[in-house]
N, C-alpha and C positions, 0 to 999 in steps of 0.2 A: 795322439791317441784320443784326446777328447772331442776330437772333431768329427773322426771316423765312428767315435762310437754314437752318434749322430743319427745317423744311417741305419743303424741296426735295430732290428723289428723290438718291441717288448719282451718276446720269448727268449730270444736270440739273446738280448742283456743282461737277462736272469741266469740264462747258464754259463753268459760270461763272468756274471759276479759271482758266481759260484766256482769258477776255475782261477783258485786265486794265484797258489803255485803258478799256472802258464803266466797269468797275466799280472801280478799284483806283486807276487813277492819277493822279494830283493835277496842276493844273492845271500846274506847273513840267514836269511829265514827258510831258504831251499835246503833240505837233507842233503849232507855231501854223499856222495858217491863212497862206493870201499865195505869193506866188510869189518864195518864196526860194531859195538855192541852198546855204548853206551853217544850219543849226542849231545854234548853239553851246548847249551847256546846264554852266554853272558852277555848282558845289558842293562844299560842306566832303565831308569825309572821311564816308561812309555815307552818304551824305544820298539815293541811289536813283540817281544817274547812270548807273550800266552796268545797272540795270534798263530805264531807259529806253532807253536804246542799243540794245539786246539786245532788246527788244519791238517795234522801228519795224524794226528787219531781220527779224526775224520777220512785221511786219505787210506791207515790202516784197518778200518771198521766197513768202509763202504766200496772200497780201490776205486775211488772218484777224487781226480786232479793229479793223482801221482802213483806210479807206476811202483809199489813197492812188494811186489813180490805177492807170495801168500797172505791173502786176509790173514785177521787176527779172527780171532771167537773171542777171547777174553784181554780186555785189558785192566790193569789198573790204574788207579786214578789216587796220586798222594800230595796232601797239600799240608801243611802246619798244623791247620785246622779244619772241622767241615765246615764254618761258615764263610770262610778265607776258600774252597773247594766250590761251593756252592755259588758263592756272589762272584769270584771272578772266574773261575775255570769251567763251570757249567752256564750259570746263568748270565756271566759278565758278557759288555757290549762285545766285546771279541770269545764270548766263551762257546761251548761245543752247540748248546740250541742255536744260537744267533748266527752260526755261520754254515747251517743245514737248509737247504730249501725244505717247505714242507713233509713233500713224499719223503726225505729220508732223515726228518728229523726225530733223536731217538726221545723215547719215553723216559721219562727223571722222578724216579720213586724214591722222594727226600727219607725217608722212615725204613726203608730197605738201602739205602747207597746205592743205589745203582741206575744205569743207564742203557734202555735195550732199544736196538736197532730195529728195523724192520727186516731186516734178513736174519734177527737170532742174536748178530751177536752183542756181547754185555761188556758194559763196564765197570766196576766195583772201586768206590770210593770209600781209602785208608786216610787217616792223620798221622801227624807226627809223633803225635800227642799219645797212641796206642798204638806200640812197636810189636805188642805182639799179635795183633790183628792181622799180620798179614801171615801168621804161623799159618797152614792147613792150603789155604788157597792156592792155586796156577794160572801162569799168565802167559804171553806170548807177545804181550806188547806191554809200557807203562809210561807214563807222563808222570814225573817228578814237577812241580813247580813251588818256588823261593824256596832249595834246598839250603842254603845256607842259611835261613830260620828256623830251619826245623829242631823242636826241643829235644829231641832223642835221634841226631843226625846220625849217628854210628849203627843203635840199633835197628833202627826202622831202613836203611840202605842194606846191613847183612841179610836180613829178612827180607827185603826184595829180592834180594841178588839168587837167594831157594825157590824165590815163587817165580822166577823167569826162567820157566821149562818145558814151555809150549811152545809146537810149532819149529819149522827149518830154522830160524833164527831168531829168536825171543829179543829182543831190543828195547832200551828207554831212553825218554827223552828229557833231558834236566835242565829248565828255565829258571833261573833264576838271577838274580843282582849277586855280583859276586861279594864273599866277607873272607879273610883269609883265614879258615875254618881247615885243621887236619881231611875230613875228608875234600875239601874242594880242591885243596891241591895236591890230594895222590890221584882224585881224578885227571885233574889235567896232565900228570905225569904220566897215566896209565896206556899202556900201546892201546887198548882196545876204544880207546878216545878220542872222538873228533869233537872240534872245539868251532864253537863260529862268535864271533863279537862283535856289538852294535853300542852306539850311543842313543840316549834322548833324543839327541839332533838329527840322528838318522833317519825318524821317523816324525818328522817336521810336520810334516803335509796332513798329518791326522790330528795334530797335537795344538790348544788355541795359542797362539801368539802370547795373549798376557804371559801364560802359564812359564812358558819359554823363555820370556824375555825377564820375568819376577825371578824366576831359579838360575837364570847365567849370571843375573846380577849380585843376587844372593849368595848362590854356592859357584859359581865356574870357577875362580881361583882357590878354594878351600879342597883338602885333602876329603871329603866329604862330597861334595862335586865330583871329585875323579870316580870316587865309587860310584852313587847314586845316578848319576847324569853321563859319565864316562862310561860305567862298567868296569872299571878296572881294580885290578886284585890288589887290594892296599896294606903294606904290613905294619907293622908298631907304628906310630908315631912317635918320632926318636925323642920327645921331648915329653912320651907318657910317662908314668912312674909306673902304671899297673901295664906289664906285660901278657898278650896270649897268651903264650907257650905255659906259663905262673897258670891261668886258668884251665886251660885243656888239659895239663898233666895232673891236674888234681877233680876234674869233674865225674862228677859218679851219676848214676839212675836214680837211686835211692839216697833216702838220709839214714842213720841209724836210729837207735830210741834216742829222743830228746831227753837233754835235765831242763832246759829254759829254752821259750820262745819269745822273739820279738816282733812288733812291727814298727818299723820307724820311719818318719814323716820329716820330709823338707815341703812346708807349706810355701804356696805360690802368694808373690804379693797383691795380685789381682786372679782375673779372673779374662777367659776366653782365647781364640786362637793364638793373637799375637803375643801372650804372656805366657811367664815359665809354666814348667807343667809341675803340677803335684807329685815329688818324689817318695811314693811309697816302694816298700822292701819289706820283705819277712824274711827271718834267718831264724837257726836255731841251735845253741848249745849241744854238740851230742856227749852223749857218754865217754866217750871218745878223749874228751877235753878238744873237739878240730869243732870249727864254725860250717853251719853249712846254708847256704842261700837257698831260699824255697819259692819268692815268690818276687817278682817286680809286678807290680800293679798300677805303674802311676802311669795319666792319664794330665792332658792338657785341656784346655777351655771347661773346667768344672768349675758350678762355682762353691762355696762353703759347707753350704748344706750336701751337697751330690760327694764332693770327694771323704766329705766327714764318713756318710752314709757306707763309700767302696772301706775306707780303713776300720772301721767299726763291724765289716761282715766279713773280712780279711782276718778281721781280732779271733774272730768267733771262728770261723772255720777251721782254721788252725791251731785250737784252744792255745793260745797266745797270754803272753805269762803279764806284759805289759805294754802299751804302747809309748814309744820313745819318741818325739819333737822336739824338733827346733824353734824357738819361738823368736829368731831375730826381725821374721816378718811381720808376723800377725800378735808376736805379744799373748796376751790373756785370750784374744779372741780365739784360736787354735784348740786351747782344750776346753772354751766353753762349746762352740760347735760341736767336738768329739760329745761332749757329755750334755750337749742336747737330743744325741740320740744313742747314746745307753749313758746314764746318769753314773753306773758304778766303775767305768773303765778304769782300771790302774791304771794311772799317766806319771810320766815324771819328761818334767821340758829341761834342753837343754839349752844353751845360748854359745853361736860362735863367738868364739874372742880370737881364734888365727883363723889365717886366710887356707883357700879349700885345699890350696898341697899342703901347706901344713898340717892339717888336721888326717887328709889322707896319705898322707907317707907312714907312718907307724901300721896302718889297713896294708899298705901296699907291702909292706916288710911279711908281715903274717902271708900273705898270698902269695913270695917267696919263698918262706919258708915251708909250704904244702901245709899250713892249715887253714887252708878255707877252701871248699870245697862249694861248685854250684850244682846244683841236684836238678839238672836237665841245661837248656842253654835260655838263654836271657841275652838275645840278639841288641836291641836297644843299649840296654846297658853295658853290656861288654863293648861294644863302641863308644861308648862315652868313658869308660875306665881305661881306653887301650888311642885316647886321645887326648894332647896334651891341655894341661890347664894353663890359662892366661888368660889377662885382658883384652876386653871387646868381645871373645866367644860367645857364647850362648853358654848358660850358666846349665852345669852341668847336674841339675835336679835328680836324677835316678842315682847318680851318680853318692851325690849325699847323706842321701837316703841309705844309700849303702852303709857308707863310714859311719853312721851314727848308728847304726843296727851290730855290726862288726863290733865296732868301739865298744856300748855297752856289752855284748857278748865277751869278751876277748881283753877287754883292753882296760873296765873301770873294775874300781875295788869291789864285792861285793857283802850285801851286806847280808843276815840270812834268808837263806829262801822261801818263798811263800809257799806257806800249807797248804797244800791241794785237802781237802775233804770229799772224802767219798763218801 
């Protein structure tokens, strides 16, 4: 093929590279034949997912490269987040601009959501983040992409499933890395389902060498690997303490009225890529007497002053009753940071003395018993709670963070509460 393409004029190459389906894409990435309704397609990390995604809305918005019936007029467009929407699915190296020749490349009015063709029709970009954003609207086509992140996966999928009722056949397409999540697997059990799966490796030829060869050697034997790099649908980790099923059957939308908030910190012993990441978590007391998880925030390569600054406006947003650390890393220096940028935070440090199952098995007991509840989904973290602890891993920071937030909630005596003043 590279040889023949040799030959062919400049104009000639351009609307080959624009025919990617005929020419480019691999059998995982072609829409299967059948009358289905929804298209799931799972794959490791690069493996060409939001290429594919980002081609079939293209071929459903313009009917250029694929043969798929009635145009669409309206699609949607739902990602985690709109800047996760924005940076990979619209504007990313494989997203909908980058893979339009000019003439039919649509207009992206970041401030309205949306994306309009030159024949009319629009596309409208929802998060995960506001499920009921897709209340009112109608669609006829939609692209889901990393549905098994999404913090409100239940809701924001029902509320799809009303807004697809345009057109002979209203269809979407769900790209994402698989996570073993209640809805991903009554998708792939559901008839109206076709399923296509791809590795990292599958898509070698795009991807640089180091990258490939740093992550086989890193993760290709790690249960972690099979997901990220394999795709494949990975369940407990037989050797977790903290079970799915424990979180999913207790996860709610909302929290109730709080009596006490926390935020608790597993500080990093350094600082940058290759070091642990800062384990922040917000939880909160409810009236209830059940714990419920509100915020994972933590963040790797920060250094002292940048993570002090996210947990100190974490404090504040959440009117946060106390900040709880660990100080087996950092010592004194942990809350003089904290309170070099607000001087009056309530702090109280604690110090491990047992190793992290032991300090997390009493958390994990509570999580069995249906009282801790996560108030949307916390993708990162629940893979680090739902994967075994041991030595040589990668030290399980968000993870911490947790137990020490739970712990004080839930677990330690208290003493009387602090006076709010109004």
């Amino acid at each position: 093929m590279p040889e023949a393409l040799k030959e062919i004029e400049p104009l000639q190459h351009d609307e080959l590279d624009h025919d990617w389906f005929g020419l480019w894409a691999r059998g995982d990435q072609t829409p299967p034949p059948g009358d289905w309704r929804s298209w799931l397609i799972l794959g490791g990390r690069g493996a060409g997912k939001t290429r594919a995604g980002a081609e079939w809305v293209k071929a459903r918005a313009t009917g250029q490269g694929l043969d798929t019936g009635q145009l669409a007029q309206r699609i949607a467009i739902v990602a985690p987040t709109f800047d996760e929407a924005r940076m990979v699915m619209i504007e990313g190296v494989s997203g909908l601009l980058a893979i339009h020749d000019e003439s039919w490349r649509p207009v992206f009015e970041p401030t309205k959501r949306l994306l309009t063709w030159p024949n009319g029709c629009v596309a409208q970009v929802f998060t995960a983040e506001e499920p009921d954003g897709l209340r009112g609207p109608q669609f006829d086509a939609a692209w889901c992409d990393e549905l098994a992140k999404w913090k409100h996966n239940e809701h924001v999928w029902n509320m799809l499933q009303f807004a697809l009722r345009l057109g002979e056949n209203p269809r979407a397409v769900i790209t994402t890395t698989p996570r073993p999540i209640p809805l991903l697997k009554r998708l792939l059990a559901d008839d109206g389902t076709v399923t296509s799966r791809s590795t990292t490796f599958d898509n070698s030829r795009n991807l640089a060498k180091p990258f490939l060869d740093e992550v086989l050697k890193r993760y290709g034997e790690t249960t972690l690997g099979r997901q990220e790099l394999h795709g494949e649908l990975i369940e407990d980790d037989p050797g977790a303490i903290f079970k799915r099923d424990h979180i999913e059957n207790a996860r709610v939308s909302c929290a109730p009225e709080l009596k006490r908030v926390v935020v608790a910190v597993d500080p990093p012993a350094g600082f940058g890529k290759k070091n642990n990441a800062c384990g922040i978590v917000c939880a909160g007391l409810g009236v209830d007497g059940r714990c419920y998880v509100l915020d994972d925030c933590s963040a790797q390569g920060l250094r002292p002053a940048q993570w002090a600054r996210k947990i100190v406006a974490l404090y504040h947003a959440r009117d946060a009753d106390r900040i709880v650390a660990e100080i087996n890393q950092g010592g004194a220096m942990v809350e003089q940071v904290l309170r070099e940028v607000d001087p009056d935070l309530p702090f109280r440090s604690v110090h491990a003395t047992r190793g992290k199952q032991a300090r997390a098995e009493p958390v994990a007991a509570l999580y069995e018993q249906g009282r801790v509840s996560h108030v949307g989904a916390f993708a990162a973290l629940e893979d680090e709670m739902c994967s075994a602890i041991g030595e040589g891993q990668k030290s399980p920071d968000r993870l911490d963070a947790l137990v020490w937030a739970v712990s004080d909630l839930m677990l330690r005596r208290r003493a009387e509460p602090r006076v709010r003043i109004l």
